[in-house]
N, CA, C and O atoms as a GROMACS GRO file, in nm:
protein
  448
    1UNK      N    1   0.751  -2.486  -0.820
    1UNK     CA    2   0.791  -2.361  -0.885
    1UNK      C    3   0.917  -2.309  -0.818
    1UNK      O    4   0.943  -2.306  -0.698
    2UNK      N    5   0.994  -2.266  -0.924
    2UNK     CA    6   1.113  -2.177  -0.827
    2UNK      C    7   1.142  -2.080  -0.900
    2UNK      O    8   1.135  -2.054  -1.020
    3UNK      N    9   1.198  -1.994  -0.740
    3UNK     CA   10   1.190  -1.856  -0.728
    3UNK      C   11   1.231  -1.778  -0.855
    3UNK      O   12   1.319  -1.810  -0.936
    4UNK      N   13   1.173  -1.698  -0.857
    4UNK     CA   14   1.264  -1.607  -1.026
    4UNK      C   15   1.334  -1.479  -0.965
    4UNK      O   16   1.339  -1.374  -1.029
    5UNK      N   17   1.406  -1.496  -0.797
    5UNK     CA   18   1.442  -1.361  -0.779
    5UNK      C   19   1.384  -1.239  -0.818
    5UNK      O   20   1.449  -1.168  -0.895
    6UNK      N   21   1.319  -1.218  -0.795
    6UNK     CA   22   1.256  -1.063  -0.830
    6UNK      C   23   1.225  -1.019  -0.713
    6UNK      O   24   1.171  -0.909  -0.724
    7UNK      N   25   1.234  -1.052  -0.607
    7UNK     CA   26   1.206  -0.974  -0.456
    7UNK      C   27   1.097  -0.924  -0.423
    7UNK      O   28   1.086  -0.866  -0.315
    8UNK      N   29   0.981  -0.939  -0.520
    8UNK     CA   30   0.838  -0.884  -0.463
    8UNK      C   31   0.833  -0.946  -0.280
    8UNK      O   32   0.816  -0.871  -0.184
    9UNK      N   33   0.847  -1.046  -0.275
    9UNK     CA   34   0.835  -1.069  -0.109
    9UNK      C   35   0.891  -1.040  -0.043
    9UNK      O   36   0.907  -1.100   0.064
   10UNK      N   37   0.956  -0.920  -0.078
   10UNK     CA   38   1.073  -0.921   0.029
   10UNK      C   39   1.043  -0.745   0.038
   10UNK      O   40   1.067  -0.679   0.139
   11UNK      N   41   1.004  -0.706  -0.050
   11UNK     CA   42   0.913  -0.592  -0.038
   11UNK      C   43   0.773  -0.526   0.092
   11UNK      O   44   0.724  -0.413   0.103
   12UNK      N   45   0.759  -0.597   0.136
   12UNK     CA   46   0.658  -0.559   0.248
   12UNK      C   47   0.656  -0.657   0.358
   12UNK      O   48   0.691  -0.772   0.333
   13UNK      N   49   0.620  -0.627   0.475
   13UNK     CA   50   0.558  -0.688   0.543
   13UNK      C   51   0.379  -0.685   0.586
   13UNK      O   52   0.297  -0.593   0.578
   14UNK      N   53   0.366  -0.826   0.634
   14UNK     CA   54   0.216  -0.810   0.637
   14UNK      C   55   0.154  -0.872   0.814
   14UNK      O   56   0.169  -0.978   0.876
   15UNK      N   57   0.090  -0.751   0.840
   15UNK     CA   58   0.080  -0.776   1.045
   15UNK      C   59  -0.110  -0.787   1.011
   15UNK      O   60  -0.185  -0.716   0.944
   16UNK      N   61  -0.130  -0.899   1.087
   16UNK     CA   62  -0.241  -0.934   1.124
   16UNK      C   63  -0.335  -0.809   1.187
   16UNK      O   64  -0.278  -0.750   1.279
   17UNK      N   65  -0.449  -0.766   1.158
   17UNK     CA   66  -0.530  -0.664   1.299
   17UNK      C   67  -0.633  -0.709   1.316
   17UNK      O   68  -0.703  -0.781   1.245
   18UNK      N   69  -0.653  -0.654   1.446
   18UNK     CA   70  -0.834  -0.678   1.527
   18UNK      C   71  -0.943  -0.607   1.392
   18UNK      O   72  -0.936  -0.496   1.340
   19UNK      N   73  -1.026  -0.706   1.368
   19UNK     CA   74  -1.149  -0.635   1.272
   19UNK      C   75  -1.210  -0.579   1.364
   19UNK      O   76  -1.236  -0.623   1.476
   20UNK      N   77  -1.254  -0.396   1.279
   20UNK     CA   78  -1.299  -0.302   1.326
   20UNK      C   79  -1.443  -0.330   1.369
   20UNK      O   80  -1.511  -0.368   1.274
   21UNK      N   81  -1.526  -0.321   1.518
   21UNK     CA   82  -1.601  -0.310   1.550
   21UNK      C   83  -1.661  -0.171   1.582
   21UNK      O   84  -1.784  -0.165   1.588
   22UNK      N   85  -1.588  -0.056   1.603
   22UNK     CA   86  -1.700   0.034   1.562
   22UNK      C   87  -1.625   0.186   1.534
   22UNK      O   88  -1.509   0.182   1.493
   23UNK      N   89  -1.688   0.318   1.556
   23UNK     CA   90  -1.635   0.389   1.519
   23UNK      C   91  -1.474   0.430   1.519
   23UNK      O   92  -1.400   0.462   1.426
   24UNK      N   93  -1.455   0.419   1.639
   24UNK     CA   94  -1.303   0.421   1.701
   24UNK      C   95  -1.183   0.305   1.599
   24UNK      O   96  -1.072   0.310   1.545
   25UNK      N   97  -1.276   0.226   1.617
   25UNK     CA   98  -1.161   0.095   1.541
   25UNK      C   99  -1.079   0.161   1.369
   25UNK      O  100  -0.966   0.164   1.321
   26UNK      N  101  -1.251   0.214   1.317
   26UNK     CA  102  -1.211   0.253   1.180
   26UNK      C  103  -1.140   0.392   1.186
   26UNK      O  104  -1.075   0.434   1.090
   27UNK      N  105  -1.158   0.475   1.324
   27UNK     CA  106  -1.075   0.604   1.310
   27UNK      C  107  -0.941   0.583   1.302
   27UNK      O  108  -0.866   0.654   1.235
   28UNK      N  109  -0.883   0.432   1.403
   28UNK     CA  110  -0.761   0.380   1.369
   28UNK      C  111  -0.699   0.335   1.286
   28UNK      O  112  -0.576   0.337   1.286
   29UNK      N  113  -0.772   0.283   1.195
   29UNK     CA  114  -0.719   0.216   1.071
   29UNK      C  115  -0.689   0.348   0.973
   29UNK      O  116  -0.584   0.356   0.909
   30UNK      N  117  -0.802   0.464   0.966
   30UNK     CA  118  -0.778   0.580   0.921
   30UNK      C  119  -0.647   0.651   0.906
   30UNK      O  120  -0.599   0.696   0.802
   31UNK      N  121  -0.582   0.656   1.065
   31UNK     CA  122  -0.457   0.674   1.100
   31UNK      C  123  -0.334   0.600   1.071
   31UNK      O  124  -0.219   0.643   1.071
   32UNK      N  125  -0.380   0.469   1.043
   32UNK     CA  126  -0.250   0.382   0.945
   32UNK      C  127  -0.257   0.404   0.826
   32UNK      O  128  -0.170   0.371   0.746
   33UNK      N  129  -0.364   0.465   0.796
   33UNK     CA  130  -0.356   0.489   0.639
   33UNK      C  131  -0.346   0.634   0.574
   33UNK      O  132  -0.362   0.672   0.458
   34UNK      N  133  -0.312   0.708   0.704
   34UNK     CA  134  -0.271   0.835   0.658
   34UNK      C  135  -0.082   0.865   0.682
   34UNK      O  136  -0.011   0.966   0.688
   35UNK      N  137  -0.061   0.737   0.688
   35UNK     CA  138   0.112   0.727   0.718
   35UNK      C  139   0.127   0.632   0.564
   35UNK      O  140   0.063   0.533   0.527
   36UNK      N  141   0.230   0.703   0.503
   36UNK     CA  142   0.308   0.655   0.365
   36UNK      C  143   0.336   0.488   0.340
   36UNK      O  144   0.325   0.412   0.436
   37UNK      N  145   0.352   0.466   0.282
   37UNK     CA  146   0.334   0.319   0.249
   37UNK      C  147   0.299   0.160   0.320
   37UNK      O  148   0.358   0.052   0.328
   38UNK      N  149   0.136   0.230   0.375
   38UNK     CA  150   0.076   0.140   0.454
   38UNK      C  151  -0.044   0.137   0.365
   38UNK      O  152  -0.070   0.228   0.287
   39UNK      N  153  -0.140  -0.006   0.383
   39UNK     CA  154  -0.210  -0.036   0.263
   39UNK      C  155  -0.278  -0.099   0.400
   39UNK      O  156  -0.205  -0.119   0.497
   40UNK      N  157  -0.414  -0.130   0.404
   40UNK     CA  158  -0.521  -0.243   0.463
   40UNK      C  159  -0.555  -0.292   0.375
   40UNK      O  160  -0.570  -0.234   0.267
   41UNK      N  161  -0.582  -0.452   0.400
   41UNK     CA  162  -0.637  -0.529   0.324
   41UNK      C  163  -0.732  -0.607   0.389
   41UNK      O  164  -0.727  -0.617   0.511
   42UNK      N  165  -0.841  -0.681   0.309
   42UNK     CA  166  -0.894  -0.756   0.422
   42UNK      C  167  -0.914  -0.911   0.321
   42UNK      O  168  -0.966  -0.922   0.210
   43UNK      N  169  -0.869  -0.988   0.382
   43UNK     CA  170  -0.843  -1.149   0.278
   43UNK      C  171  -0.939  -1.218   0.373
   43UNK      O  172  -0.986  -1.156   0.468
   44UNK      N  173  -0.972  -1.355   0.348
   44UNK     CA  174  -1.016  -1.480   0.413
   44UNK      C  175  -0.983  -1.493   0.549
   44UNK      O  176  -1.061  -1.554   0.623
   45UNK      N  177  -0.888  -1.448   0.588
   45UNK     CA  178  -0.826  -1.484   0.758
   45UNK      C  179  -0.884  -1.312   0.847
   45UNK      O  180  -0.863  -1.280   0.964
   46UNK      N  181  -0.943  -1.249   0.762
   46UNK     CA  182  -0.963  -1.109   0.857
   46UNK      C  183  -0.870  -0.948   0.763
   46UNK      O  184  -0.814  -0.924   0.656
   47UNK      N  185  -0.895  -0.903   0.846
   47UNK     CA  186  -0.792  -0.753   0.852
   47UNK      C  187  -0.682  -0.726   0.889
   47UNK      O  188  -0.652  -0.691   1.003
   48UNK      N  189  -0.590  -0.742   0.772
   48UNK     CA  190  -0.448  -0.694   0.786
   48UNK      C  191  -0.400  -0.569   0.775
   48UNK      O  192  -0.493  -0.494   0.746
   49UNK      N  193  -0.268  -0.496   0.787
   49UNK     CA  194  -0.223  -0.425   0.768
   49UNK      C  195  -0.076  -0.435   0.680
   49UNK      O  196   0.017  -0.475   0.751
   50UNK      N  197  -0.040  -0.409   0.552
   50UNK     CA  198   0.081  -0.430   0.493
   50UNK      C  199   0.158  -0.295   0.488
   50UNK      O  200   0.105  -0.187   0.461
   51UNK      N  201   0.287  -0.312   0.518
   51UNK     CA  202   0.411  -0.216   0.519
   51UNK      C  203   0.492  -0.220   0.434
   51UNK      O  204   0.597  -0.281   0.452
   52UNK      N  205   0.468  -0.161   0.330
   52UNK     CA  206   0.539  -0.183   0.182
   52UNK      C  207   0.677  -0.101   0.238
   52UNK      O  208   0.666   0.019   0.263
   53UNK      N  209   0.779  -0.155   0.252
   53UNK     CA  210   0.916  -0.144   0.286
   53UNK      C  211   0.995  -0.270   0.234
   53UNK      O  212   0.974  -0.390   0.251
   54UNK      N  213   1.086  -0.208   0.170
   54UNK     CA  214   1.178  -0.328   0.124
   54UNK      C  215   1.256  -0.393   0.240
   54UNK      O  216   1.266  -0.304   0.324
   55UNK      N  217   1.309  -0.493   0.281
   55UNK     CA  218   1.425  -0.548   0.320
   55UNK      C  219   1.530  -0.513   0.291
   55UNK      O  220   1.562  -0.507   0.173
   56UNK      N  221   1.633  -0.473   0.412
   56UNK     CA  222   1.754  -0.437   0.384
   56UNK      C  223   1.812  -0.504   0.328
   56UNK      O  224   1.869  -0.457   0.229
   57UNK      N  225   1.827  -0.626   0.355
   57UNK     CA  226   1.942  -0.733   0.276
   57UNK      C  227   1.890  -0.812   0.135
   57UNK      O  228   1.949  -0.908   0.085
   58UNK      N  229   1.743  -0.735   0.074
   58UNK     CA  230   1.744  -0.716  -0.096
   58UNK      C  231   1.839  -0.629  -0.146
   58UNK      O  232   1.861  -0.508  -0.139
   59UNK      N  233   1.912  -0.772  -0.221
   59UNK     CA  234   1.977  -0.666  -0.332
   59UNK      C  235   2.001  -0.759  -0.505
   59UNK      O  236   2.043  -0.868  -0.543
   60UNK      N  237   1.959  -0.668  -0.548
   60UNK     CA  238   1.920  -0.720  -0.713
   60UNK      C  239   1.845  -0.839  -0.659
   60UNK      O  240   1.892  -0.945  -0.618
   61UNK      N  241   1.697  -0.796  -0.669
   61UNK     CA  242   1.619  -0.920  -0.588
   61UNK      C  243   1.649  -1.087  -0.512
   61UNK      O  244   1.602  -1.201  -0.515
   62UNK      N  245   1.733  -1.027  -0.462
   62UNK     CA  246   1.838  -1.215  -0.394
   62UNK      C  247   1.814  -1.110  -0.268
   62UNK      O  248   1.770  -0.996  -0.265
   63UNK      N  249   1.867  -1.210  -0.155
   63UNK     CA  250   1.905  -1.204  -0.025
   63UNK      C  251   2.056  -1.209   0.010
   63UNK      O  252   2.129  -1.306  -0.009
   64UNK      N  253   2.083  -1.115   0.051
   64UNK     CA  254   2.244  -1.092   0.089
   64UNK      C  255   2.262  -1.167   0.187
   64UNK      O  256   2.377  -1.211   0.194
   65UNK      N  257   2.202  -1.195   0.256
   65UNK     CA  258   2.227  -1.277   0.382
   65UNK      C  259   2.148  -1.382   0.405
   65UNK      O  260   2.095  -1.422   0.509
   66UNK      N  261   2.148  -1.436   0.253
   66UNK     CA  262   2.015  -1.582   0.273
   66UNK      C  263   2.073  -1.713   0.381
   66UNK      O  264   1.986  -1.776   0.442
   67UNK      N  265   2.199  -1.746   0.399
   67UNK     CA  266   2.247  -1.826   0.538
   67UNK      C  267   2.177  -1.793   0.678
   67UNK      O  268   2.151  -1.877   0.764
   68UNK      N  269   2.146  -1.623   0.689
   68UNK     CA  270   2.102  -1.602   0.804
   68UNK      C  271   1.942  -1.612   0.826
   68UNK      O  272   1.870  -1.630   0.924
   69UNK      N  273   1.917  -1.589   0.660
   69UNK     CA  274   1.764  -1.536   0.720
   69UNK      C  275   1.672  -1.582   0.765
   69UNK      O  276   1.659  -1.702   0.738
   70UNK      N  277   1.574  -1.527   0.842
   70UNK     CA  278   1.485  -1.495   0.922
   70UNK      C  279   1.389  -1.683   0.896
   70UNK      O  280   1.400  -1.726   0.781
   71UNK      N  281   1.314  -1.769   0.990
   71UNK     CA  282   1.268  -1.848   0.957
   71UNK      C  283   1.092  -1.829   0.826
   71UNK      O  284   1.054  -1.913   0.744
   72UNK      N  285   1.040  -1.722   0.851
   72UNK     CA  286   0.980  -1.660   0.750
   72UNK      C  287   1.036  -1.690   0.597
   72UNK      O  288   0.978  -1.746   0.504
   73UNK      N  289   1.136  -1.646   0.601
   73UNK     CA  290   1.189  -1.622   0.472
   73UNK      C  291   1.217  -1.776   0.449
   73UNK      O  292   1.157  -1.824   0.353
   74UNK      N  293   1.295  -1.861   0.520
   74UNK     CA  294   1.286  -1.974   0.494
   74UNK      C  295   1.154  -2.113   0.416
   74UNK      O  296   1.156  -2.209   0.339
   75UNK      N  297   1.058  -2.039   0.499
   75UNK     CA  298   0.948  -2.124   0.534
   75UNK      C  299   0.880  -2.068   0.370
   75UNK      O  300   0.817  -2.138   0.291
   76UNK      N  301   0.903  -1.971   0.360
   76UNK     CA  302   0.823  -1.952   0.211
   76UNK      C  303   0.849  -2.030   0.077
   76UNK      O  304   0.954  -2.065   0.022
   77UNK      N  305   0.747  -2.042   0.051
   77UNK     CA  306   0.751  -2.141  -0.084
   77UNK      C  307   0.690  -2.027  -0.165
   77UNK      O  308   0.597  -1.950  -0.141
   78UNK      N  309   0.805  -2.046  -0.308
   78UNK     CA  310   0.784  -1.989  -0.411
   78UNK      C  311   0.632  -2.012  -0.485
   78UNK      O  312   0.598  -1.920  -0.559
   79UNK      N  313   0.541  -2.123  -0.474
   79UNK     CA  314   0.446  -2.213  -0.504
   79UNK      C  315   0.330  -2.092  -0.476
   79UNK      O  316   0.220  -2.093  -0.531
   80UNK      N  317   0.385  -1.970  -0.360
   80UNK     CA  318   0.261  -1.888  -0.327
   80UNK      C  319   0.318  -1.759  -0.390
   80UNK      O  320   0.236  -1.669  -0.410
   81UNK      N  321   0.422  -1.740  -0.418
   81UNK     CA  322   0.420  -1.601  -0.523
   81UNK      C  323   0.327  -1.504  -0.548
   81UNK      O  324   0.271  -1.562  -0.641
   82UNK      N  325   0.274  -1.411  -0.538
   82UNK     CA  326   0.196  -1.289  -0.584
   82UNK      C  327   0.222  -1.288  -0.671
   82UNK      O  328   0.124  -1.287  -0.746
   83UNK      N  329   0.373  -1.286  -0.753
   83UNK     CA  330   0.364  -1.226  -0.886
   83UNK      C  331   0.288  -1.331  -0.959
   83UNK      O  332   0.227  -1.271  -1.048
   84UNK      N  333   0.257  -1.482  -0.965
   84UNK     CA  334   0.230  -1.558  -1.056
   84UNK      C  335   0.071  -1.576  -1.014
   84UNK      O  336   0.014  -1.648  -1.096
   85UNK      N  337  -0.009  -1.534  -0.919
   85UNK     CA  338  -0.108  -1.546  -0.859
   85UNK      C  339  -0.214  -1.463  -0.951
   85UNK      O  340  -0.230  -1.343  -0.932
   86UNK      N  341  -0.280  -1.528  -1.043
   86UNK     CA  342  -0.383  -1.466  -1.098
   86UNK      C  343  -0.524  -1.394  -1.030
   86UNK      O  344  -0.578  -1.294  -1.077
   87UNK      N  345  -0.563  -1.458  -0.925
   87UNK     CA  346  -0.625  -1.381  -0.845
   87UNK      C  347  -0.609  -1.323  -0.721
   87UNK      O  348  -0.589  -1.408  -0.634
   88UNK      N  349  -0.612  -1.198  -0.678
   88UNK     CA  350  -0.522  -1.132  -0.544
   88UNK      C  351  -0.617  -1.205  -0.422
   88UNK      O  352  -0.738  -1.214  -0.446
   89UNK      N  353  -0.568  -1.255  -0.298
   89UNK     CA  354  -0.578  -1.316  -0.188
   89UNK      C  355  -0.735  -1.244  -0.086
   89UNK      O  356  -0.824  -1.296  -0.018
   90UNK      N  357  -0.697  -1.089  -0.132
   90UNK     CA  358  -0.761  -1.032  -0.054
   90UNK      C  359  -0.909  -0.971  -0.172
   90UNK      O  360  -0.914  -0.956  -0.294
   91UNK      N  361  -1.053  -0.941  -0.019
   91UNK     CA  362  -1.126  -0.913  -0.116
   91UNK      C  363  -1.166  -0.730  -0.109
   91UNK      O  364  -1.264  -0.666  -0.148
   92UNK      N  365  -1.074  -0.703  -0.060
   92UNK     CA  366  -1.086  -0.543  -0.034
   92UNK      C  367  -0.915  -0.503   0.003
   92UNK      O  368  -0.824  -0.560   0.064
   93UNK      N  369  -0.928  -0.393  -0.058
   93UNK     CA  370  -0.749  -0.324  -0.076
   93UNK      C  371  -0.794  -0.201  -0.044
   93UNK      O  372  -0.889  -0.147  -0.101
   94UNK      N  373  -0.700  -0.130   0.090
   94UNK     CA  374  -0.714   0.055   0.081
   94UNK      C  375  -0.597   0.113   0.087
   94UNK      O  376  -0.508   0.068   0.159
   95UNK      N  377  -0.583   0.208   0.021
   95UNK     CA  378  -0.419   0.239   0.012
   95UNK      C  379  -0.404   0.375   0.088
   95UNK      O  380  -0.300   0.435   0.117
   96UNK      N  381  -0.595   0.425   0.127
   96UNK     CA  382  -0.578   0.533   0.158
   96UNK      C  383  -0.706   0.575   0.267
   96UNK      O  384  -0.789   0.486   0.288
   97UNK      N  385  -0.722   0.698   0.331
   97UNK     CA  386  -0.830   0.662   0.426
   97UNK      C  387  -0.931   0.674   0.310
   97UNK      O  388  -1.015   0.584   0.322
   98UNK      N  389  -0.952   0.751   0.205
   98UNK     CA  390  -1.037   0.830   0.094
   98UNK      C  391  -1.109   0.679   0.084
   98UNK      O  392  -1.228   0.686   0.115
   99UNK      N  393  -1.068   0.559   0.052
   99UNK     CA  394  -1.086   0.435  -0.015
   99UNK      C  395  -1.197   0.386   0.112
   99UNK      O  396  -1.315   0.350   0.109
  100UNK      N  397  -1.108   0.400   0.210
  100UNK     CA  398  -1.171   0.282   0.372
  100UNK      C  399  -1.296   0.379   0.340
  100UNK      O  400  -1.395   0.327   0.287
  101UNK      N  401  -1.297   0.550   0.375
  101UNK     CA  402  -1.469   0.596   0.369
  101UNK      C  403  -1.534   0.566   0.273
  101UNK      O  404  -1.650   0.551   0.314
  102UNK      N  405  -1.528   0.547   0.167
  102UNK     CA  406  -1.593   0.447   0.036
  102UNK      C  407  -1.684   0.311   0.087
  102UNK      O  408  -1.800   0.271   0.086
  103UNK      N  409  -1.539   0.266   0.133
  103UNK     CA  410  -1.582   0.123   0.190
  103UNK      C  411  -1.694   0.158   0.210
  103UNK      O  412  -1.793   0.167   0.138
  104UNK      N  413  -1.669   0.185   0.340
  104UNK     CA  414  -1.763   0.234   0.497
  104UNK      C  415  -1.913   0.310   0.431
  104UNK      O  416  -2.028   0.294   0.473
  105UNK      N  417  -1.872   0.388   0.327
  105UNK     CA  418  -2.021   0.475   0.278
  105UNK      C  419  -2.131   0.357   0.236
  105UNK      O  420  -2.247   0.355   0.277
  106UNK      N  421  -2.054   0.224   0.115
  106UNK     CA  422  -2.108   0.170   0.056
  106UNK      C  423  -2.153   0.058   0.146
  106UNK      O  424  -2.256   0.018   0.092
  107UNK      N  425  -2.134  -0.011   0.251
  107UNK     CA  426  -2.154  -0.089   0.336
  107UNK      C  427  -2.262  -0.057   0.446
  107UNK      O  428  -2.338  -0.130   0.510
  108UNK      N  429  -2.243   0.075   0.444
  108UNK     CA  430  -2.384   0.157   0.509
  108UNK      C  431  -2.479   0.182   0.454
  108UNK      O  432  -2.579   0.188   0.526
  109UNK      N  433  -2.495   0.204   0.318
  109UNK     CA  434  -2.595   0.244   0.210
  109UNK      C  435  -2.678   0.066   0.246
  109UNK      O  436  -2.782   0.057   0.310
  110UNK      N  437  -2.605  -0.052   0.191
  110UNK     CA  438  -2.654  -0.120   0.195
  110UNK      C  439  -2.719  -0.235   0.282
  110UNK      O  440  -2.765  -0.345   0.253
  111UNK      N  441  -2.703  -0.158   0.415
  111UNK     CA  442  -2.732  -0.247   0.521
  111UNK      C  443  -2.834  -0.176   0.605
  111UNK      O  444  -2.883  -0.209   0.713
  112UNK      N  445  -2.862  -0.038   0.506
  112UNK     CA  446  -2.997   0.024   0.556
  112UNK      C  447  -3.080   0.006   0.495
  112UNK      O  448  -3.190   0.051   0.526
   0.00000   0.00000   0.00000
């Protein structure tokens, strides 16, 4: 597959985190998710954290400085695209703390 420029990947970054073991852990995640365009997710490999921030050197979804960039950017294959990905990676999305206490309510209901 190749790329259709549209820059969705170039739109966020995505940082690995420690899965929450107990109260404290989730008060933290709380706190990343009360700062503006931070999202938790939790996929197959664990609990991430994504930083929906564009890249400076998107422009009209290309790379201004694709000679330089980053080995990341290199290493990506269009083949994993989000936009063409019919099913999303992850099996829980929070965009907000409102969502994570949901989680957390419904995961407690059922494990009592």
């Amino acid at each position: 597959m190749e790329c259709e420029n549209c820059g969705t990947c170039c739109g966020y970054i995505t940082i690995n985190i420690a899965s929450p073991k107990n109260e404290d852990d989730f008060d933290e995640i709380r706190w990343y998710l009360s700062h503006e365009n931070i999202w938790i997710y939790i996929d197959e490999e664990g609990w991430n954290m994504q930083v929906n921030n564009i890249c400076k050197y998107r422009k009209n979804g290309k790379c201004s400085d694709y000679e330089n960039r980053s080995n990341i950017c290199r290493n990506y294959s269009a083949n994993h695209c989000e936009k063409h990905e019919e099913d999303k990676s992850f099996t829980h999305l929070f965009k907000n703390p409102e969502e994570l206490n949901a989680y957390l309510k419904k995961i407690t209901t059922q494990s009592s």
